[in-house]
C-alpha positions as CSV (number, residue, x, y, z in Angstrom):
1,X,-75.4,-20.6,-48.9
2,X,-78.4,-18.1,-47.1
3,X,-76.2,-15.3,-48.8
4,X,-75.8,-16.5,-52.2
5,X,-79.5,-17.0,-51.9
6,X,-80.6,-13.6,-50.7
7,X,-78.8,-12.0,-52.8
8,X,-80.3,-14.3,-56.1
9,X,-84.1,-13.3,-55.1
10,X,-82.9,-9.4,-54.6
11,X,-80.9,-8.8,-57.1
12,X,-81.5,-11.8,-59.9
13,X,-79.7,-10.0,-62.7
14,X,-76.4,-9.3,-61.2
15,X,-73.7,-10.6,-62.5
16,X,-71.9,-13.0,-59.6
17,X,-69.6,-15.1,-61.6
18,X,-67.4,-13.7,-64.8
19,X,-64.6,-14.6,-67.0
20,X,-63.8,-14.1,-70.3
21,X,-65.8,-16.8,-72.0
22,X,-69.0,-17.2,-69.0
23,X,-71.0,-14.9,-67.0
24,X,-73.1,-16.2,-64.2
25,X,-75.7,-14.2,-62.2
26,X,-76.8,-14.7,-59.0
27,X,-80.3,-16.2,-60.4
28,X,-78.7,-18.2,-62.4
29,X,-76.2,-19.2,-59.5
30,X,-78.1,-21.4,-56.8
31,X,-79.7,-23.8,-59.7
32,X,-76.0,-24.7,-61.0
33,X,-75.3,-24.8,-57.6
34,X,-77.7,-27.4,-56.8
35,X,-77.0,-28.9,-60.7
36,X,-73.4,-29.7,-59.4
37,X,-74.1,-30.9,-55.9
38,X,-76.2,-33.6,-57.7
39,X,-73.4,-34.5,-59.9
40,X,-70.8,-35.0,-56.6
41,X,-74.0,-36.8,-55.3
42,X,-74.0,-39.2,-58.3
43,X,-70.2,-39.4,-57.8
44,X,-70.6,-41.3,-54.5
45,X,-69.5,-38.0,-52.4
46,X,-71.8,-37.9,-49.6
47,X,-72.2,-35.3,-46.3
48,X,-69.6,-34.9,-43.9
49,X,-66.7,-37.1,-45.7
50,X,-64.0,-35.1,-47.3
51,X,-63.1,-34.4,-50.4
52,X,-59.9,-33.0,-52.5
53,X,-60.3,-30.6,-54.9
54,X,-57.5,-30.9,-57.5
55,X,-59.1,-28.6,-60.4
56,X,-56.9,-25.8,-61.8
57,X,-59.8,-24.0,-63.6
58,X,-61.0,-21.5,-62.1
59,X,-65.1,-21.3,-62.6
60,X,-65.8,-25.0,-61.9
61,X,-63.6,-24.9,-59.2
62,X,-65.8,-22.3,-57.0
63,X,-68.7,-24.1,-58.8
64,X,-67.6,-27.5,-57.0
65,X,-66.5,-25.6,-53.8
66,X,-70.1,-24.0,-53.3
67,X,-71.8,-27.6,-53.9
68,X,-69.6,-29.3,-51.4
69,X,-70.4,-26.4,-49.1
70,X,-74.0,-27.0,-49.7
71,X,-74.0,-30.9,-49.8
72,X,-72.5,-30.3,-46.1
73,X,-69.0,-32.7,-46.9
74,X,-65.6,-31.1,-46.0
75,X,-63.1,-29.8,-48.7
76,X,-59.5,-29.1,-49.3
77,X,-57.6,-27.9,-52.2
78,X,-55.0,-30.0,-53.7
79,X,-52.8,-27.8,-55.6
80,X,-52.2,-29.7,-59.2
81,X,-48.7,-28.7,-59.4
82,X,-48.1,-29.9,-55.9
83,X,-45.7,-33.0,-55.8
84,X,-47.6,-36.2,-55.5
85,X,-46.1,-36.9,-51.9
86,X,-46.6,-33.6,-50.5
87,X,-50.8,-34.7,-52.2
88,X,-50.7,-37.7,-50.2
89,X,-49.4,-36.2,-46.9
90,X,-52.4,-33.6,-46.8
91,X,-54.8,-36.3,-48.2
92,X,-53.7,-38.7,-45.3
93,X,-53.7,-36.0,-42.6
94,X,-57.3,-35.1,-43.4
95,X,-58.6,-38.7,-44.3
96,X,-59.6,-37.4,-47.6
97,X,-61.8,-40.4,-48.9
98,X,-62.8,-38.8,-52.5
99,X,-60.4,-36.6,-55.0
100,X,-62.2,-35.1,-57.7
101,X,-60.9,-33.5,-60.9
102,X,-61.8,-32.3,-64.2
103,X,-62.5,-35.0,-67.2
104,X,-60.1,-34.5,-70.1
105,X,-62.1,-32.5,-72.4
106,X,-64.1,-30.7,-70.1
107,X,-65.0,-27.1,-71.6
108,X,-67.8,-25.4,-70.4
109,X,-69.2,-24.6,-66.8
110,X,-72.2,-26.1,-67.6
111,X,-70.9,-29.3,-67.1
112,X,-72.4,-32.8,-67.2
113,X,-71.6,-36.2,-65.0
114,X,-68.8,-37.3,-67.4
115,X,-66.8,-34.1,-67.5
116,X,-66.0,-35.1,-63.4
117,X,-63.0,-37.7,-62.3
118,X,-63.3,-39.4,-59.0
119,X,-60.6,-41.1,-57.4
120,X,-61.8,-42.9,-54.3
121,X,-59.1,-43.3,-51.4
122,X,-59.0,-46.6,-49.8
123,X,-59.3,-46.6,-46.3
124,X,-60.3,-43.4,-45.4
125,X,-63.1,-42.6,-43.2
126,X,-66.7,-41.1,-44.3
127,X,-67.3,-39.2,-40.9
128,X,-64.3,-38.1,-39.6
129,X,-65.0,-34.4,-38.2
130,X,-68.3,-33.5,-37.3
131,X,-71.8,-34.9,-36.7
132,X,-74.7,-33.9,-39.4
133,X,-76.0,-30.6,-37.1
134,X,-72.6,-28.9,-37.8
135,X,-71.1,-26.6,-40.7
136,X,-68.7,-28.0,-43.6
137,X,-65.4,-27.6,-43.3
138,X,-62.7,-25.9,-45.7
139,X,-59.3,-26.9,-44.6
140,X,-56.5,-24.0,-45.7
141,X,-52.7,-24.9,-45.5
142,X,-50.1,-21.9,-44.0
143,X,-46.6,-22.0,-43.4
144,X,-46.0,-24.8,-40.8
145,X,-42.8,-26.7,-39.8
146,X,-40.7,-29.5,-40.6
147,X,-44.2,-31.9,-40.3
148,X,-45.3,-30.2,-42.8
149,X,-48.1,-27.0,-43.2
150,X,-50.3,-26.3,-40.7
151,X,-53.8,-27.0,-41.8
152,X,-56.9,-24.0,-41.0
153,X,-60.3,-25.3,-40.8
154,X,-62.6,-22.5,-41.5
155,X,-66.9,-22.5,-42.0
156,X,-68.5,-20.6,-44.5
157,X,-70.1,-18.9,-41.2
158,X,-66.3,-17.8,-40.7
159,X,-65.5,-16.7,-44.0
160,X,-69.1,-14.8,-44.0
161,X,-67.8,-12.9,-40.7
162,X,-64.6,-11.7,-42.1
163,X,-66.6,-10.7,-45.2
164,X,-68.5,-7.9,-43.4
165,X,-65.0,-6.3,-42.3
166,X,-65.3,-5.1,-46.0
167,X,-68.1,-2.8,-44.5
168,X,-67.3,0.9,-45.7
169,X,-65.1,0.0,-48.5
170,X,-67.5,0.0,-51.6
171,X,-66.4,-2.5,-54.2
172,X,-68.9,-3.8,-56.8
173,X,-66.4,-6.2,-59.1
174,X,-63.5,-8.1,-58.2
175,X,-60.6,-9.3,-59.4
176,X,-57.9,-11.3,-58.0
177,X,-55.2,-12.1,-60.0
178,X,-53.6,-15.2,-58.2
179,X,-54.5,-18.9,-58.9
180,X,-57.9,-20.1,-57.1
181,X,-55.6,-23.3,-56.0
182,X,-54.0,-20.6,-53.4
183,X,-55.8,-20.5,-50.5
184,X,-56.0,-16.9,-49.7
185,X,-57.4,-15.6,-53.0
186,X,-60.3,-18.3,-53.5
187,X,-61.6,-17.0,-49.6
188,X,-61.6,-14.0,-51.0
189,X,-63.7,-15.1,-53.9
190,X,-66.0,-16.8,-51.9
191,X,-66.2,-13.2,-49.8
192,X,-67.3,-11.4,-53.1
193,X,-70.0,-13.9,-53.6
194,X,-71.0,-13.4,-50.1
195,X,-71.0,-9.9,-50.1
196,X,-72.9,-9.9,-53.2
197,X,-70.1,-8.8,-54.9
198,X,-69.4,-9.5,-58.5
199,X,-66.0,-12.0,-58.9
200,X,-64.0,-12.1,-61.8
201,X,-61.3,-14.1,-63.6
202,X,-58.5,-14.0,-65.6
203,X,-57.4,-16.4,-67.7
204,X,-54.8,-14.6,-69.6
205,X,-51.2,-14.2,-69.1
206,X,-50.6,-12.5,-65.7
207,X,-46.9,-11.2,-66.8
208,X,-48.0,-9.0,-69.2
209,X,-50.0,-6.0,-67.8
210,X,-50.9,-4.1,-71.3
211,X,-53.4,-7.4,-71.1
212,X,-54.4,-7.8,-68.0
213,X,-55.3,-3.3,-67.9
214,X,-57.7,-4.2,-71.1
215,X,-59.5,-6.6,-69.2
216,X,-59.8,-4.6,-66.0
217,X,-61.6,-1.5,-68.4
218,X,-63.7,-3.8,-70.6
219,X,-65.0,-5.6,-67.4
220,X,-65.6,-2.5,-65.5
221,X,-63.1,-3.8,-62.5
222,X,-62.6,-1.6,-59.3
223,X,-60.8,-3.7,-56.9
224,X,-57.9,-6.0,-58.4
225,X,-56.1,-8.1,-56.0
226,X,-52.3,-8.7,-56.8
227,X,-49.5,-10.4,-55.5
228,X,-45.8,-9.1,-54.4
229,X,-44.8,-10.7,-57.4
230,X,-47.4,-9.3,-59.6
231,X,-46.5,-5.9,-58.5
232,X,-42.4,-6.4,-58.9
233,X,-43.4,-7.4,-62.7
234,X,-46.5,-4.9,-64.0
235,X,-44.9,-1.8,-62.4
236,X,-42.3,-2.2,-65.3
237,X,-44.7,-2.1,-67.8
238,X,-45.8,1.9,-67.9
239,X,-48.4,3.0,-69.9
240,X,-52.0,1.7,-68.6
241,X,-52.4,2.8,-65.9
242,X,-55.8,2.5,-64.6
243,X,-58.8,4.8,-63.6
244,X,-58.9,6.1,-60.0
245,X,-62.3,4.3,-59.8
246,X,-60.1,1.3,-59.8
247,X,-57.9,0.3,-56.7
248,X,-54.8,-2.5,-56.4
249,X,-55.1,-4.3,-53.4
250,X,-52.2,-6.6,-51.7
251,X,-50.1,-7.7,-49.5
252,X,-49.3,-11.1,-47.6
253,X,-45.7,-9.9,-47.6
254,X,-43.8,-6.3,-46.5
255,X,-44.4,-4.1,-49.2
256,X,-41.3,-1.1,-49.0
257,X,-42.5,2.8,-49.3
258,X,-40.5,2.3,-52.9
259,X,-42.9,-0.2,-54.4
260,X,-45.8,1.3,-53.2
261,X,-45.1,4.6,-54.9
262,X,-44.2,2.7,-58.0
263,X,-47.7,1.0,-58.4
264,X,-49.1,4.1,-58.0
265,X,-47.0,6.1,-60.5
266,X,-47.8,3.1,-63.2
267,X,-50.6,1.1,-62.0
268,X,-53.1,2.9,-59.9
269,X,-53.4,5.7,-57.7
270,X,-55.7,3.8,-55.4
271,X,-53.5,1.6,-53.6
272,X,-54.5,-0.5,-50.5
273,X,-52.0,-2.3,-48.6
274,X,-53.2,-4.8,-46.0
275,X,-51.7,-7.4,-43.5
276,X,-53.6,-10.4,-41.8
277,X,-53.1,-13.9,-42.1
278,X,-54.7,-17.6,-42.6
279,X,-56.2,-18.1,-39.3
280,X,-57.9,-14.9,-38.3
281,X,-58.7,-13.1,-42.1
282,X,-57.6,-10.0,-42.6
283,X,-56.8,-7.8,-39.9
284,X,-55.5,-4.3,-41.2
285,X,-55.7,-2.0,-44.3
286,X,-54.4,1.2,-45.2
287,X,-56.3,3.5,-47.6
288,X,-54.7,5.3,-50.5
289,X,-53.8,8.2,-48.7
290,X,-52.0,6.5,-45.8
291,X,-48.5,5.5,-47.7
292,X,-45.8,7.0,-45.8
293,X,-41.9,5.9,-44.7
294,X,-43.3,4.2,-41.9
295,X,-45.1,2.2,-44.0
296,X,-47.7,1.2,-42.0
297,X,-50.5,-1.7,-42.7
298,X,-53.4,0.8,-41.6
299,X,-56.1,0.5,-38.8
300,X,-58.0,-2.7,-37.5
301,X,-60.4,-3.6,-39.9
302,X,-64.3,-3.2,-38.8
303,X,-64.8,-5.8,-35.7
304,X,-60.9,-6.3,-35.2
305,X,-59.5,-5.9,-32.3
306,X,-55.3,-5.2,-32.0
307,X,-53.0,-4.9,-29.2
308,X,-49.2,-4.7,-29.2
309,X,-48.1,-7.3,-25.4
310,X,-44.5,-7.3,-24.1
311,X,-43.5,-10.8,-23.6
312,X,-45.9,-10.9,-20.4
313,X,-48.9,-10.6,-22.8
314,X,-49.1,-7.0,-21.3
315,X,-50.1,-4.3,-23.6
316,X,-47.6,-1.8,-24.0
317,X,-48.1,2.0,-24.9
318,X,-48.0,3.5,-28.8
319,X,-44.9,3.5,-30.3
320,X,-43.0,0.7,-28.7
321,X,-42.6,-2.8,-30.9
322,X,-43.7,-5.8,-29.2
323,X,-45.9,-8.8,-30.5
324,X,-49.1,-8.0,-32.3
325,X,-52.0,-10.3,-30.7
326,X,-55.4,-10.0,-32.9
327,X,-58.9,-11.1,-31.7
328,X,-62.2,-10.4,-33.5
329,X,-65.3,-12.5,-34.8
330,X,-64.3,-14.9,-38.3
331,X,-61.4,-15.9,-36.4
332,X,-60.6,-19.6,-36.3
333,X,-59.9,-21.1,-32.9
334,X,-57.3,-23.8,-33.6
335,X,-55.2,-26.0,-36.4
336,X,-56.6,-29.2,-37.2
337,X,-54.1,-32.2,-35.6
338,X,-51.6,-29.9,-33.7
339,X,-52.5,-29.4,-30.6
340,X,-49.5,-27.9,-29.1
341,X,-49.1,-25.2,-32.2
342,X,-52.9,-24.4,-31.2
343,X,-52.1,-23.9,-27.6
344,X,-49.1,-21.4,-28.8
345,X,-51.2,-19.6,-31.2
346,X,-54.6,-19.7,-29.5
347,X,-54.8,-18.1,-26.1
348,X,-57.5,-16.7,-23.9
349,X,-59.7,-15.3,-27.0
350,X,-56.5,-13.8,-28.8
351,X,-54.9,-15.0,-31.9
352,X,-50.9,-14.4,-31.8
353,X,-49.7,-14.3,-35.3
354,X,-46.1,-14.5,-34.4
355,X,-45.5,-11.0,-35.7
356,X,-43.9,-7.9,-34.0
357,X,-45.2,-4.2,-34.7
358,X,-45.9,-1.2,-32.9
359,X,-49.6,1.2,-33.1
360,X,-48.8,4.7,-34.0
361,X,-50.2,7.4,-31.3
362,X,-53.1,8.3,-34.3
363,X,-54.0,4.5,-34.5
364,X,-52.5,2.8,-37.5
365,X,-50.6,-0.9,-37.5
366,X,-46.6,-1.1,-38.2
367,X,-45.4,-5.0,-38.5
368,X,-41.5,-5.0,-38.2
369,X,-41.2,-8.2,-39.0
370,X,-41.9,-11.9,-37.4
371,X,-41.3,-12.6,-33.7
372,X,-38.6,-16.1,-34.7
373,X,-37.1,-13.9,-37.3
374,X,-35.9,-11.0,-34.3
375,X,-31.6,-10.9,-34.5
376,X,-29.8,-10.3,-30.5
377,X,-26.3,-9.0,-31.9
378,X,-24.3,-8.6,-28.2
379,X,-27.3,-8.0,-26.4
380,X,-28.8,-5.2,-29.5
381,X,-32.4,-6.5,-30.3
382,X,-32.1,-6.1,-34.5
383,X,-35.1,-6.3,-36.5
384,X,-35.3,-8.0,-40.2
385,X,-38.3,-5.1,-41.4
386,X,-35.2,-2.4,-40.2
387,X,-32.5,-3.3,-42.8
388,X,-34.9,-4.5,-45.3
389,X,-36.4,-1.2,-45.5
390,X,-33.4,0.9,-45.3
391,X,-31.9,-1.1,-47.8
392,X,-35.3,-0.9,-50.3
393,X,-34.8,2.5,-49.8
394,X,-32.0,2.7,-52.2
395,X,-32.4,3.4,-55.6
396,X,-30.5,1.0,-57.5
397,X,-32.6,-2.1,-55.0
398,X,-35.9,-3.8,-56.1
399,X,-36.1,-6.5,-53.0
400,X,-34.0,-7.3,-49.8
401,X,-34.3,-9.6,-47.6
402,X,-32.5,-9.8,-43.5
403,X,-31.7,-13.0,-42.3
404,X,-29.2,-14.0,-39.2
405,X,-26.1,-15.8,-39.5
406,X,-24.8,-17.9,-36.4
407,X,-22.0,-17.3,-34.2
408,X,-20.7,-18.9,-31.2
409,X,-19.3,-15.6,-30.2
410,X,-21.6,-12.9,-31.0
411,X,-24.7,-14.8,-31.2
412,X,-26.8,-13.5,-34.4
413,X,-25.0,-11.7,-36.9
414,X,-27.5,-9.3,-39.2
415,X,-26.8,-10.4,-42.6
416,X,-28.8,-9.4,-46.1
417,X,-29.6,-10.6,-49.3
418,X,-30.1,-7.9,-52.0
419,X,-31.9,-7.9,-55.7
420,X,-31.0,-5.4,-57.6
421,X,-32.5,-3.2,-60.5
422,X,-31.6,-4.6,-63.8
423,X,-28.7,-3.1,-65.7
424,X,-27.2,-1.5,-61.8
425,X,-23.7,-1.9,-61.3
426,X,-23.3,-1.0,-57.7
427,X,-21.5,-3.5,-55.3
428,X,-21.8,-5.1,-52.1
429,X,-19.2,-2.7,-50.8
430,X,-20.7,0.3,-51.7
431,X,-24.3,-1.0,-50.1
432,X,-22.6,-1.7,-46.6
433,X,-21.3,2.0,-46.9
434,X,-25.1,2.8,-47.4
435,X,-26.2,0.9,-44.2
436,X,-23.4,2.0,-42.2
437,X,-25.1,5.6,-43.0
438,X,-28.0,4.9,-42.3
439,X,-28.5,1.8,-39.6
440,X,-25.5,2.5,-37.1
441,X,-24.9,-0.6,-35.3
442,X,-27.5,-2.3,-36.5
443,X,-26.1,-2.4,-40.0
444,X,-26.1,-6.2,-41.5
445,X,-22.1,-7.3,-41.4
446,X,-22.6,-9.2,-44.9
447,X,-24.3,-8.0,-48.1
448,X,-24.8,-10.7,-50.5
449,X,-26.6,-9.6,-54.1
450,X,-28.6,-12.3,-56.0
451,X,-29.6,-12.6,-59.7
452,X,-33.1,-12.8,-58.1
453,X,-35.1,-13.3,-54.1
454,X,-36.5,-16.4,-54.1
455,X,-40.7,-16.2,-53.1
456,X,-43.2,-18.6,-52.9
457,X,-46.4,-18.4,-54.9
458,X,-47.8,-16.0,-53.1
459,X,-44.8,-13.9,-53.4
460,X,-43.3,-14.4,-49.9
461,X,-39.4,-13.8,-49.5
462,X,-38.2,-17.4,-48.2
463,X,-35.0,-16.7,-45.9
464,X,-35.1,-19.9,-45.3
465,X,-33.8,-20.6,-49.1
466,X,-31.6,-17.7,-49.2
467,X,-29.7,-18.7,-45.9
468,X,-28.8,-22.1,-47.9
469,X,-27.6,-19.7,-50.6
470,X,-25.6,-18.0,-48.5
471,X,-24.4,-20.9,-46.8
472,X,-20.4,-21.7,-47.9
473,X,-19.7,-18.1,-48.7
474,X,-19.6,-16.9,-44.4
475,X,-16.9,-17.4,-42.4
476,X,-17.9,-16.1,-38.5
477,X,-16.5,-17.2,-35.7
C-alpha cells in the first residue's frame, strides 16, 4: 500500500478511482481503505487466513481487495457466475475460511458493516500460507488441466514490479473494459493505482460502442483495454471513432493483421497489441506503428528478458521458431499445489510459457502458436498460428481457428474451423482452394464453417470445444 500512499500525500487531488456515479482521489483513498479493512476486521477476517471475493461490482470490489491487501490476509476471486462446484473446488484447494459478498441493497461505495455478507467455511484453516513477516497473497486462476486451473500466487510487491514495465508509455486514465471478476484486468487495475494512474469503470453495456465512445470523451480516457471479443463486436459499429490521444490496448489471444486494421479504421488509430501471460505479467507490446503481416507482439517490455531455445533450452538465432522462455523481475516462481506443473514451467530463473515464436533480426516477438498445439503431418512440423492466419487473411473470414485431427496413419491431420462474415456465401470448398494457394502442404485437409468460434470470457478460441464440434463429421483413417 506504500504506493497508494505516496502518491495520496503528492498528489491529493487526483482522481484514482472513477465510474459513472463515484469518483475517488487518491486522498480520499487510503482513509476508505482503512474504513473497509475495519469492516472485514469486524467481520471476523483476520491476517494471513484467506478469503473469497465473490462481488461483481466493480468499485467495492478493488475497495475490498486493497483492505485485504493491507489487513495482510490472502484473497482470491470467486467469479459469481462460476458454478457452485467449480466455487467449492477453488475454495477447498486454497482453504478459503471466509467468503465475503455484497448485502442485498448495497448502493454506495461508502459502505457500512451491514452492506457486507460473510459466509464462514467450516474447517478451513486461519494460517495456511505464510508466517506474519511475509506479503498477502492474491491467488489468479489460468488455464490448467483436467484437475482443474492452475492457481498463480502473486504479492502486491509482484504486481508493483510488472507495473514499472509501463515505464515510457505515458497513460494518465484507464479503462478496461472486461469484468473485475477476470483475473487479468483487475491486476491491471491494481497497476494503474500503483502507478498513480487514474482507473476507470464502465458500467454500461459493453456491446454497444456509440456508448461506451461517449464515455471514453466525457471521462478524458487515453488507454482503453479491450478484449478479442470486444473488438470482433465494436469494429462493426463505425462512426466514433476516438481521438489519437486515445489508444485500444489488447490481446491475450492472436490478433490477425485483418482485425487490427479494422480497429484502427473504426476505433482508434493508436493500437497496442501485447502478449504475456498469468504467471510472468506482460512480456511484449507493439506500438501503433508496428502492425504488419507478420504480425508481431512487439519488443520485451522494460526489464523483460526473451529468448527463443530449441528443445535443448539452447537459444537459436533470429528468425527460426522454437519455444519462447521469458525471465524478468514481477515474475512468479511457481503454482500453488502442483509441483510437478512448477517444475515444467519454472526452470533455472526462466519462465516457459508453453508458446512457440521466433525474434525478428530488428528485435520484435512473433508467437506462432502454443508448443502442445504444434501438428507433425508425415514428418512436416505444421503450425496452428500458420493456417489461422492465412485463412483470416481472407476477406469473407472474421475468426479461424487450427486444430489436429488423429490418425493412425498419418499422425496429425491439420484441420480448421472457420467463422465467417455475416451475409458471405462462400463454401468450404472454395476456402480449401484458398489454402491450397496459399499454404502448400501445409494446407488443413478439412474446413469446417461455424455459425460462430466458441471463446472463453476473455475471448480465447477454445479448440478444445470446436474439436467436440467437429467430432462425428471426420472420417480419417
Amino acid at each position: 500500500m506504500g504506493k497508494i500512499n505516496g502518491f495520496a500525500q503528492l498528489y491529493p487531488a487526483r482522481e484514482a478511482l472513477v465510474d459513472e456515479r463515484y469518483s475517488i482521489s487518491f486522498g480520499e483513498l487510503p482513509p476508505l481503505i482503512h474504513k473497509y479493512e475495519q469492516y472485514l476486521c469486524e467481520l471476523g477476517i483476520s491476517p494471513n487466513c484467506t478469503v473469497g471475493l465473490s462481488i461483481s461490482e466493480q468499485l467495492p470490489h478493488v475497495l475490498v481487495c486493497l483492505a485485504l491487501l493491507k489487513l495482510r490476509a490472502h484473497q482470491v476471486t470467486l467469479d459469481t457466475r462460476e458454478s457452485p462446484q467449480y466455487i467449492t473446488t477453488i475454495c477447498d484447494r486454497l482453504d478459503v475460511s471466509r467468503i465475503i459478498r455484497l448485502a442485498d441493497g448495497f448502493n454506495s461505495v461508502a459502505a457500512g458493516l451491514r452492506d457486507f455478507d460473510v459466509t464462514i467455511r467450516e474447517g478451513a484453516t486461519v494460517e495456511p500460507f505464510l508466517q506474519h513477516d511475509r506479503d498477502p497473497l492474491i491467488f489468479a486462476m489460468t488455464s490448467g488441466t483436467t484437475q482443474g486451473p492452475r492457481i498463480v500466487p502473486y504479492t502486491e510487491h509482484i504486481l508493483a514490479r510488472q507495473a514499472m514495465r509501463y515505464d515510457g508509455f505515458n497513460f494518465d486514465r484507464v479503462l478496461a473494459l472486461p469484468s473485475i471478476q477476470h483475473d487479468t484486468p483487475k491486476r491491471l487495475r491494481l497497476m494503474s493505482l500503483f502507478r498513480g494512474e487514474t482507473s476507470l469503470f464502465y458500467r454500461g453495456n459493453t456491446s454497444t460502442w456509440r456508448d461506451i465512445a461517449q464515455f471514453v470523451a466525457e471521462k478524458n480516457v487515453d488507454f482503453l483495454r479491450i478484449t478479442i471479443l470486444n473488438a470482433i463486436t465494436l469494429s462493426k459499429q463505425p462512426g466514433h471513432r476516438l481521438a489519437p490521444t486515445t489508444s485500444i490496448d489488447i490481446g491475450s489471444t492472436h490478433i490477425s493483421i485483418g482485425l487490427r486494421k479494422l480497429i484502427q479504421k473504426n476505433l482508434s488509430e493508436t493500437l497496442y497489441v501485447h502478449y504475456g501471460s498469468t504467471e510472468s505479467g506482460r512480456i511484449a507490446m507493439t506500438t501503433p506503428d508496428e502492425h504488419d503481416e507478420r504480425e508481431c507482439v512487439g519488443q520485451p517490455l522494460k526489464g523483460v528478458t526473451v529468448e527463443i531455445v530449441d528443445g535443448h533450452g539452447v537459444p537459436i538465432p533470429a528468425g527460426q521458431i522454437g519455444e519462447i522462455r521469458v525471465r524478468g523481475e514481477g515474475m512468479v516462481s511457481g503454482y500453488h499445489d502442483d509441483l510437478e506443473e512448477s517444475a515444467r514451467r519454472f526452470r533455472d530463473g526462466w519462465y516457459y510459457p508453453g508458446d512457440l515464436g521466433s525474434i525478428t533480426v530488428d528485435g520484435k516477438l512473433i508467437v506462432s502458436g502454443r508448443k502442445d498445439d504444434m501438428m507433425i503431418l508425415n514428418g512436416f512440423n505444421i503450425y496452428p498460428a500458420e493456417i489461422e492466419r492465412a485463412f483470416e487473411r481472407h476477406p469473407e473470414v472474421v475468426a479461424a481457428a487450427a486444430f489436429p485431427i488423429r490418425s493412425r496413419s498419418h499422425g496429425e491431420i491439420p484441420a480448421v474451423a472457420v467463422e465467417l462474415k455475416q451475409g458471405s456465401k462462400i463454401t468450404e470448398q472454395a476456402l480449401m482452394r484458398y489454402s491450397r494457394e496459399r499454404l502448400g502442404i501445409r494446407c488443413p485437409r478439412k474446413v469446417i464453417i461455424v455459425d460462430r468460434m466458441p471463446r472463453n470470457a476473455l475471448g480465447k478460441v477454445s479448440t478444445k470445444k470446436i474439436a467436440a464440434m467437429a467430432k462425428g463429421n471426420l472420417a480419417i483413417p
